[in-house]
Biotite code that builds the C-alpha atoms (Angstrom):
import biotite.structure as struc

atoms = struc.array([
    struc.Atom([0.000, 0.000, 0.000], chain_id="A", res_id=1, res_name="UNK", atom_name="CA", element="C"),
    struc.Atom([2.669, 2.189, 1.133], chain_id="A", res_id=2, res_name="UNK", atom_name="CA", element="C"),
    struc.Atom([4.473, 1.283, -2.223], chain_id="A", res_id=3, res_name="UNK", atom_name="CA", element="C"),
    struc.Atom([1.543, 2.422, -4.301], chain_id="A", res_id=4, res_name="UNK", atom_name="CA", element="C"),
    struc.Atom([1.017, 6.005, -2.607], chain_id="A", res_id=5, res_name="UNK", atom_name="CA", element="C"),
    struc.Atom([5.158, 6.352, -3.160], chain_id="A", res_id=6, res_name="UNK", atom_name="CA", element="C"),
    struc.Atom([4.469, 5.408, -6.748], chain_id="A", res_id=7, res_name="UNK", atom_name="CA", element="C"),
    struc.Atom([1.382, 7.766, -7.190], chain_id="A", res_id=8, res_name="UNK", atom_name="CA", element="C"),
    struc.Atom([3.682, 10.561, -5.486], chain_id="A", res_id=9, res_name="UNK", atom_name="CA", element="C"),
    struc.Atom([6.589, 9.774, -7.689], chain_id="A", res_id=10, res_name="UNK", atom_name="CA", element="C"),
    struc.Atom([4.225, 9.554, -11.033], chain_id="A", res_id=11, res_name="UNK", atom_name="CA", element="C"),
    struc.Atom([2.535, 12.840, -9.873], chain_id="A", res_id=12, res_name="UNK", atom_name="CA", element="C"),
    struc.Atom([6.074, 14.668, -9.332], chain_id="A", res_id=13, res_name="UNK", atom_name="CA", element="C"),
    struc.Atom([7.272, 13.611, -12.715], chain_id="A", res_id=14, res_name="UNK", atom_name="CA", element="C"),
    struc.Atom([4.485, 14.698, -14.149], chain_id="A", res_id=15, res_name="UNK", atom_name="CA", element="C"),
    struc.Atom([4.839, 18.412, -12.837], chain_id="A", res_id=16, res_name="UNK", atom_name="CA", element="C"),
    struc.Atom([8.324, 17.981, -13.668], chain_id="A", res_id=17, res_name="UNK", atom_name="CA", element="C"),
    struc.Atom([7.466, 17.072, -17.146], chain_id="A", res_id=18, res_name="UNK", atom_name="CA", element="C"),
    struc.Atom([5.053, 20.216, -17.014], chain_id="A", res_id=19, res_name="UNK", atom_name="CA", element="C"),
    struc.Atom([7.425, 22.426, -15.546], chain_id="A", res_id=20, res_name="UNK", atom_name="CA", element="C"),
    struc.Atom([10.457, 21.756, -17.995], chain_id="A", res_id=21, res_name="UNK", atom_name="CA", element="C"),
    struc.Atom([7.959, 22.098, -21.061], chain_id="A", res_id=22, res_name="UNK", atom_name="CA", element="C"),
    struc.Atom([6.592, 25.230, -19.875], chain_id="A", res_id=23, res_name="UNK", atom_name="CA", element="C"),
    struc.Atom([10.235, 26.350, -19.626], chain_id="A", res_id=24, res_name="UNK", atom_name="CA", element="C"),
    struc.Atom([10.878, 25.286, -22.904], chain_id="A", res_id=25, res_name="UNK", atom_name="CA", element="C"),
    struc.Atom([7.693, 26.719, -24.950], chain_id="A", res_id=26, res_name="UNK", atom_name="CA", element="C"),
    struc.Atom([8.713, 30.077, -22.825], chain_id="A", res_id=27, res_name="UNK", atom_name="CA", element="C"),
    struc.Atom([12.271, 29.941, -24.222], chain_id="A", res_id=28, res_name="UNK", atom_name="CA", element="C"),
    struc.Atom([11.045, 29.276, -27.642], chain_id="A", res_id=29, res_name="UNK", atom_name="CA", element="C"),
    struc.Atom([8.755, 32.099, -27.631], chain_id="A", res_id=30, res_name="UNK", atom_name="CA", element="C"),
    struc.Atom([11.641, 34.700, -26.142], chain_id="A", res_id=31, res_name="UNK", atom_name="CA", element="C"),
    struc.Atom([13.947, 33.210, -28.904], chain_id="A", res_id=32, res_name="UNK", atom_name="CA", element="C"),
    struc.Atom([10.897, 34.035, -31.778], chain_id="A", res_id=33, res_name="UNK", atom_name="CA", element="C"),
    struc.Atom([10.101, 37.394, -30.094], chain_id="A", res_id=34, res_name="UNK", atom_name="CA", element="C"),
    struc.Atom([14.127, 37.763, -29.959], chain_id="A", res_id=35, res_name="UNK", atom_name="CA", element="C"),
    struc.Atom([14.515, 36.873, -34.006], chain_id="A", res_id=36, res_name="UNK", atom_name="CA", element="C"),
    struc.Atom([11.501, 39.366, -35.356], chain_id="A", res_id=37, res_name="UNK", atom_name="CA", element="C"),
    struc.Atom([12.913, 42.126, -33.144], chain_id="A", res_id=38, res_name="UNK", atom_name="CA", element="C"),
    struc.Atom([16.210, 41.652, -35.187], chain_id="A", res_id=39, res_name="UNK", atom_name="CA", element="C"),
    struc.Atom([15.088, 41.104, -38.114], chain_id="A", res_id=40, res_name="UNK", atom_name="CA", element="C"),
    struc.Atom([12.805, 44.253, -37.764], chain_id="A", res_id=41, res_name="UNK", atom_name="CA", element="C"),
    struc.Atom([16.078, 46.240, -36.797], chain_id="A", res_id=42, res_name="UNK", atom_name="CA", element="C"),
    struc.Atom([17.929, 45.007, -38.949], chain_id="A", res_id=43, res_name="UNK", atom_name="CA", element="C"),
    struc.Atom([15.266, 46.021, -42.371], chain_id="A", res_id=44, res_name="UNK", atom_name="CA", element="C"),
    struc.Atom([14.948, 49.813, -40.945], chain_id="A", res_id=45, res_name="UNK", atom_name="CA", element="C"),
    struc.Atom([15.352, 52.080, -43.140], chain_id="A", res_id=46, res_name="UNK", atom_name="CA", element="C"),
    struc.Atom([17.325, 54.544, -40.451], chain_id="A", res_id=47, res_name="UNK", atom_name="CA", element="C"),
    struc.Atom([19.915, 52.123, -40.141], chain_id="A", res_id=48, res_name="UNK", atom_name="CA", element="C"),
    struc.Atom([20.832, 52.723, -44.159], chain_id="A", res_id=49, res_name="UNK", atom_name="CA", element="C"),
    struc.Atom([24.403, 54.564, -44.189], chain_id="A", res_id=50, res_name="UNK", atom_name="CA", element="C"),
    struc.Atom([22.175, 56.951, -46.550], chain_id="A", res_id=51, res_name="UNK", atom_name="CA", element="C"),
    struc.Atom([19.530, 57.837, -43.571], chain_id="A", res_id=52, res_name="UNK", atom_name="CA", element="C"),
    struc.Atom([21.033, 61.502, -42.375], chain_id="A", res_id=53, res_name="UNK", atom_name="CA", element="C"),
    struc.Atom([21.834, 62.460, -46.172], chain_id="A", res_id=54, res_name="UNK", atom_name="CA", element="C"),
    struc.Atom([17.809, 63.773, -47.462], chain_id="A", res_id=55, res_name="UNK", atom_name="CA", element="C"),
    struc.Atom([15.961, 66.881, -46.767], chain_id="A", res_id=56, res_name="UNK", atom_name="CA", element="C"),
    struc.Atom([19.272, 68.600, -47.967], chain_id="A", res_id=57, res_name="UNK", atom_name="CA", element="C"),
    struc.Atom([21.395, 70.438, -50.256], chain_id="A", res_id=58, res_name="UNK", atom_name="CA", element="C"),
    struc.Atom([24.946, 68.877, -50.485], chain_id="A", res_id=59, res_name="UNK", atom_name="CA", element="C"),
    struc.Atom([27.525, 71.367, -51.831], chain_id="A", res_id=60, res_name="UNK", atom_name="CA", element="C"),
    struc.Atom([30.804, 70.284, -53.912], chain_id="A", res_id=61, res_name="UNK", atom_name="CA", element="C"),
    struc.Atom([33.814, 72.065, -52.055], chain_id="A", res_id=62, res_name="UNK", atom_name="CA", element="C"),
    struc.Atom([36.467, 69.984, -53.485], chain_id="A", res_id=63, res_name="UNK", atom_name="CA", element="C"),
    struc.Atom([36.633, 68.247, -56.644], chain_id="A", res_id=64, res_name="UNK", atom_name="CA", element="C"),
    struc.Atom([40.008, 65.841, -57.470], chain_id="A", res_id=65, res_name="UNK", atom_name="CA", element="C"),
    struc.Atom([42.169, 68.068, -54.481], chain_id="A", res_id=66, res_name="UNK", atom_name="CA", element="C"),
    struc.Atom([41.399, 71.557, -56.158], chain_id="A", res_id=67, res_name="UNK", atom_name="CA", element="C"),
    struc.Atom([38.879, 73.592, -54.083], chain_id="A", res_id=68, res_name="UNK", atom_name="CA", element="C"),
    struc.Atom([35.421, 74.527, -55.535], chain_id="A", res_id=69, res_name="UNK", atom_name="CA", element="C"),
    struc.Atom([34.716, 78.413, -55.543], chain_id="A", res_id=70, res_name="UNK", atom_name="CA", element="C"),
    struc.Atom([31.411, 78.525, -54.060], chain_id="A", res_id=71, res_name="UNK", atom_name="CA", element="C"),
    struc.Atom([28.990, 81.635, -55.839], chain_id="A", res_id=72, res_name="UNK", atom_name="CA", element="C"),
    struc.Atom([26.422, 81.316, -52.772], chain_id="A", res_id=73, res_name="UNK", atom_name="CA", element="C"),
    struc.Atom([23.621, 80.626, -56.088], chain_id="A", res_id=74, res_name="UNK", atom_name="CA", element="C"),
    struc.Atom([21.213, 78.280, -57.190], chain_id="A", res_id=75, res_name="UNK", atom_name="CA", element="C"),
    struc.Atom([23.848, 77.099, -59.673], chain_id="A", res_id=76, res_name="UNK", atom_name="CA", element="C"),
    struc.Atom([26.603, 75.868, -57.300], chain_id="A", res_id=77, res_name="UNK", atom_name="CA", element="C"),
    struc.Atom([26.927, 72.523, -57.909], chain_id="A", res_id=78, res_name="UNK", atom_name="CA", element="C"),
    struc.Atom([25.369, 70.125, -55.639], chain_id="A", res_id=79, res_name="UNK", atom_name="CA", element="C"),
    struc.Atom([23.206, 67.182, -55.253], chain_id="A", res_id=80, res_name="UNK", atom_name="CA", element="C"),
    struc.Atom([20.182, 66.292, -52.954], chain_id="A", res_id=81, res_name="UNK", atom_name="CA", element="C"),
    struc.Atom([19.590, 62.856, -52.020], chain_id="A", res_id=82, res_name="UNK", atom_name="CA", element="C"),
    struc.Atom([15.800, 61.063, -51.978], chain_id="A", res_id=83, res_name="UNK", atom_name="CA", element="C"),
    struc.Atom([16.841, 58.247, -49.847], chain_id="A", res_id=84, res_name="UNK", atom_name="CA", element="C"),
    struc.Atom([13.172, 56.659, -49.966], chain_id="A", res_id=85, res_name="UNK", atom_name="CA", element="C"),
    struc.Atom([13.779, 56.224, -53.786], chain_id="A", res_id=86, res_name="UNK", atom_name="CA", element="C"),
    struc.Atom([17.631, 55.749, -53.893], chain_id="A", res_id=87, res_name="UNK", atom_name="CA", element="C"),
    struc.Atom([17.392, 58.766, -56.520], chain_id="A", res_id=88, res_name="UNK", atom_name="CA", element="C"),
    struc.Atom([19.796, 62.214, -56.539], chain_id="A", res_id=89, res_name="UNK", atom_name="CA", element="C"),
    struc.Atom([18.837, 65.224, -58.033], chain_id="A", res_id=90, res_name="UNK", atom_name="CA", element="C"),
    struc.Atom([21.129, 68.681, -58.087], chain_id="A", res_id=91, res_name="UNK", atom_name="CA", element="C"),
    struc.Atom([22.527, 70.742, -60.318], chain_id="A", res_id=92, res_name="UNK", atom_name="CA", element="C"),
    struc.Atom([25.796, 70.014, -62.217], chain_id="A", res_id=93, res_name="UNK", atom_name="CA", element="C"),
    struc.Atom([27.145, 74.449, -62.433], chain_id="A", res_id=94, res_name="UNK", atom_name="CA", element="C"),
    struc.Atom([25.121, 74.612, -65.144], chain_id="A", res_id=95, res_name="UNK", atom_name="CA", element="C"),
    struc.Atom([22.757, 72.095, -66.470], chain_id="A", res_id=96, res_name="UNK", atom_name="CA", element="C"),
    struc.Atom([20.214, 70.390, -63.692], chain_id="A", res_id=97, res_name="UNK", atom_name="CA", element="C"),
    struc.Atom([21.526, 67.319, -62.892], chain_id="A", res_id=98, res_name="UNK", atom_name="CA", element="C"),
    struc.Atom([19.513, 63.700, -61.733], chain_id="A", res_id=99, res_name="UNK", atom_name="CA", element="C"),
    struc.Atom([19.891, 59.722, -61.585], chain_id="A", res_id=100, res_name="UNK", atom_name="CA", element="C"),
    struc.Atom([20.459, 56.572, -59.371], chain_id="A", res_id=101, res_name="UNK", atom_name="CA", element="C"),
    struc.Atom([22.656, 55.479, -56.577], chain_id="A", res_id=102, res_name="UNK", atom_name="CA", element="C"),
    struc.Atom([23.084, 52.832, -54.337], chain_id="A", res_id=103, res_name="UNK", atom_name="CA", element="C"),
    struc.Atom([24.965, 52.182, -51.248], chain_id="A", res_id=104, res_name="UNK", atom_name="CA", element="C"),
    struc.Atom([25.819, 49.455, -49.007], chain_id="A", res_id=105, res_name="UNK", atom_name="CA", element="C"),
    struc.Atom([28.388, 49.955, -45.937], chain_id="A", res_id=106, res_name="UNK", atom_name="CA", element="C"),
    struc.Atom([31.302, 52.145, -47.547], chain_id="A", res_id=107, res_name="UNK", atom_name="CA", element="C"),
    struc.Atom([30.139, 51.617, -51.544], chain_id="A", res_id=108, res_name="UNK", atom_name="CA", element="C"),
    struc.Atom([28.112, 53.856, -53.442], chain_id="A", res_id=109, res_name="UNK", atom_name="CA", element="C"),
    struc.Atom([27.541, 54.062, -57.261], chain_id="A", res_id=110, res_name="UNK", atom_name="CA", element="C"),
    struc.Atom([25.977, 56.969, -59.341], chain_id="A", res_id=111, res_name="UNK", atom_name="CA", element="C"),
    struc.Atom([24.162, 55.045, -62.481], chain_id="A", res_id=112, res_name="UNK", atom_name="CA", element="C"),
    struc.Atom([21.960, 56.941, -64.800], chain_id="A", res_id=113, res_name="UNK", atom_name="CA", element="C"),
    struc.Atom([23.409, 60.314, -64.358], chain_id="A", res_id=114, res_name="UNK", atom_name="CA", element="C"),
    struc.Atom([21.772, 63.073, -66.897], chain_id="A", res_id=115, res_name="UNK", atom_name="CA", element="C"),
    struc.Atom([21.910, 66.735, -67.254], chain_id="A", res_id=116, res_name="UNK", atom_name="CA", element="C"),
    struc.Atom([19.740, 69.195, -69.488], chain_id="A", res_id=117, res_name="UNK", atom_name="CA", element="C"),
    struc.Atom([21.558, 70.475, -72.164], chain_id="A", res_id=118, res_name="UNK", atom_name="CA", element="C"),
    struc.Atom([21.664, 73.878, -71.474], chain_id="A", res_id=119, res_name="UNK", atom_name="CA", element="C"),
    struc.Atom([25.211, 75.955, -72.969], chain_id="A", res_id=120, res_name="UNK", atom_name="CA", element="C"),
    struc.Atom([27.199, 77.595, -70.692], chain_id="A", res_id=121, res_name="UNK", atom_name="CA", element="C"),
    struc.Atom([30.809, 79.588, -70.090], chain_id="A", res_id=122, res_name="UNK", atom_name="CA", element="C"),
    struc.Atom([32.024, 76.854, -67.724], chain_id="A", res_id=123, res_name="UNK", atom_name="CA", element="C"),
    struc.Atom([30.589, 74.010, -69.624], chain_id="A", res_id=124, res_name="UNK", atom_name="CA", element="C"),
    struc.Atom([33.844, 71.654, -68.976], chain_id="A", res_id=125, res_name="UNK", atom_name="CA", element="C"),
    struc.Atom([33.573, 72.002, -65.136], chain_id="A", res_id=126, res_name="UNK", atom_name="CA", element="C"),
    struc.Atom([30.604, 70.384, -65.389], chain_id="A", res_id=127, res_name="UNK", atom_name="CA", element="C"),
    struc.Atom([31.225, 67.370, -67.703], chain_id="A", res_id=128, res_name="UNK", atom_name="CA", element="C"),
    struc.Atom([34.606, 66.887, -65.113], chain_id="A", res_id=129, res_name="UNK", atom_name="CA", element="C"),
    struc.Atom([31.847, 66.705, -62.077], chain_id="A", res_id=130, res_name="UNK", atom_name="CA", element="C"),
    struc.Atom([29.485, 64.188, -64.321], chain_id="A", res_id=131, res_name="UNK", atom_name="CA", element="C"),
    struc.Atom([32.374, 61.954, -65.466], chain_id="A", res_id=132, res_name="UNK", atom_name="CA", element="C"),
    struc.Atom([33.884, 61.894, -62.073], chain_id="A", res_id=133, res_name="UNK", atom_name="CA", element="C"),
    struc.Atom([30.496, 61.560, -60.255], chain_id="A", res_id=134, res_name="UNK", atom_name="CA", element="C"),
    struc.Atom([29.671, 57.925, -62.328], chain_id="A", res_id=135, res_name="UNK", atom_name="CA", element="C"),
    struc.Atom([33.081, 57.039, -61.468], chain_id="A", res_id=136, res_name="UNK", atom_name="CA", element="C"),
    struc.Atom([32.456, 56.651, -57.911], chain_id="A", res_id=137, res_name="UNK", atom_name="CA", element="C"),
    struc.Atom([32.348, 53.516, -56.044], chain_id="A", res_id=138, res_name="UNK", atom_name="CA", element="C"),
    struc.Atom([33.327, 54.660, -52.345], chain_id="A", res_id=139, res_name="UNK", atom_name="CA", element="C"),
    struc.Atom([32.433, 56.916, -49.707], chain_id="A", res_id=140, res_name="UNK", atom_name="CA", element="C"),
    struc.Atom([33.131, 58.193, -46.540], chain_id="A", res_id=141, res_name="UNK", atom_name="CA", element="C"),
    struc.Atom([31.938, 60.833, -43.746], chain_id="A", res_id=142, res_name="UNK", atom_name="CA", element="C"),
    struc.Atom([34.658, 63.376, -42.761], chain_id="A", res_id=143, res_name="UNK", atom_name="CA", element="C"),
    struc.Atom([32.901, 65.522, -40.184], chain_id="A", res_id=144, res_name="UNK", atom_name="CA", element="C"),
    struc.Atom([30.152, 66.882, -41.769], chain_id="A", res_id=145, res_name="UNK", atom_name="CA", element="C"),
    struc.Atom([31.626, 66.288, -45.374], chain_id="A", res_id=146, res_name="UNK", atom_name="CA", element="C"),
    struc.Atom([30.786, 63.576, -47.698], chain_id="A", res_id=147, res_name="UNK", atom_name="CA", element="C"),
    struc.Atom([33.981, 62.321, -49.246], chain_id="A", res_id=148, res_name="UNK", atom_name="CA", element="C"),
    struc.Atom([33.405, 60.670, -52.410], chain_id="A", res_id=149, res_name="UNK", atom_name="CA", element="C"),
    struc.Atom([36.096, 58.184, -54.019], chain_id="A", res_id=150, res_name="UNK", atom_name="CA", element="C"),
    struc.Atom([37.115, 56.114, -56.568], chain_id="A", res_id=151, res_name="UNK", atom_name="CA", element="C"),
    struc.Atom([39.197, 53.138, -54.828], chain_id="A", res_id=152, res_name="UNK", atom_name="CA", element="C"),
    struc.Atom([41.156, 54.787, -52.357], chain_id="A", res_id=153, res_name="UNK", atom_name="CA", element="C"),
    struc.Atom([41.295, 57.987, -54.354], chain_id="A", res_id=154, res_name="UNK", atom_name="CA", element="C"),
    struc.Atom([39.577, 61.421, -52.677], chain_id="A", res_id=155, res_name="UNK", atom_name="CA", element="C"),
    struc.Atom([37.638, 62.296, -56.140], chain_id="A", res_id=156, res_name="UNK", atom_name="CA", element="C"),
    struc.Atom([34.388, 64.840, -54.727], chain_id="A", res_id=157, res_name="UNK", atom_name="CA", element="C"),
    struc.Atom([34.259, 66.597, -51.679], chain_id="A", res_id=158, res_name="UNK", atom_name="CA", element="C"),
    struc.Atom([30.601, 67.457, -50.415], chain_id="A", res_id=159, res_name="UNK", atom_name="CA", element="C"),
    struc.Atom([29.379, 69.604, -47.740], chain_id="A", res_id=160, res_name="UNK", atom_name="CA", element="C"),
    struc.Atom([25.513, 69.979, -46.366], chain_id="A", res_id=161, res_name="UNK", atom_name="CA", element="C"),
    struc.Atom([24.186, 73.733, -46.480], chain_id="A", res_id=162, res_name="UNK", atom_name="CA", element="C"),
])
């Protein structure tokens, strides 16, 4: 009798047990799902693109292949504006209005799809230098404020937010 009641006890306990470690598994399970769409959420936002901080404004060239840019203060300085919701740039090239593509990932970016109007003006060949050397680009980096653009290791565009 007294071996039965130890038995029911013993059955009873390992059933809790059971209970216990499957609750404590199911709960782990469900903090390592709850863990895996928090990361994967972080990891998809759009602030955490290296391109988040560059929109809503006008980036100035200052530099272009180690010879400083002579700023007017005008509408027609060259400079680009980022829309980092489409991945498009828009600006103006000194002369001509300027647009096209770009992508980045971690230190790369590439200009594809660069146009210009076709407008003639004095300084026509400072602009062609900025296009060419603009869809060269495949590098970047963040000097203070500036945005230093390169070509391998190569300083090529220096831009400045205004």
């Amino acid at each position: 009798m007294l071996e039965k009641l130890i038995y029911k006890e013993m059955k009873l306990a390992g059933t809790v047990l059971y209970a216990v470690q499957r609750i404590t598994q199911i709960m782990t399970m469900k903090y390592l799902f709850i863990l895996f769409i928090a990361v994967a959420a972080f990891k998809c936002s759009p602030k955490l693109s290296p391109d988040a901080g560059w929109g809503n404004q006008k980036w100035v060239l200052v530099e272009m292949k180690g010879v400083p840019v002579q700023q007017s203060g005008g509408r027609r300085d060259a400079h680009i504006t980022f829309d980092v919701t489409t991945k498009k740039f828009s600006g103006n090239g000194g002369c001509n209005q300027i647009n096209g593509n770009y992508s980045v990932d971690k230190n790369e970016i590439t200009f594809t799809e660069v146009l210009s109007t076709k407008m003639s003006c004095n300084d026509i060949e400072f602009e062609n230098t900025f296009l060419s050397t603009l869809a060269s680009i495949d590098r970047y980096e963040i000097r203070g404020t500036d945005l230093v653009l390169k070509k391998k290791k190569e300083t090529m565009l220096v831009l400045r937010p205004k």
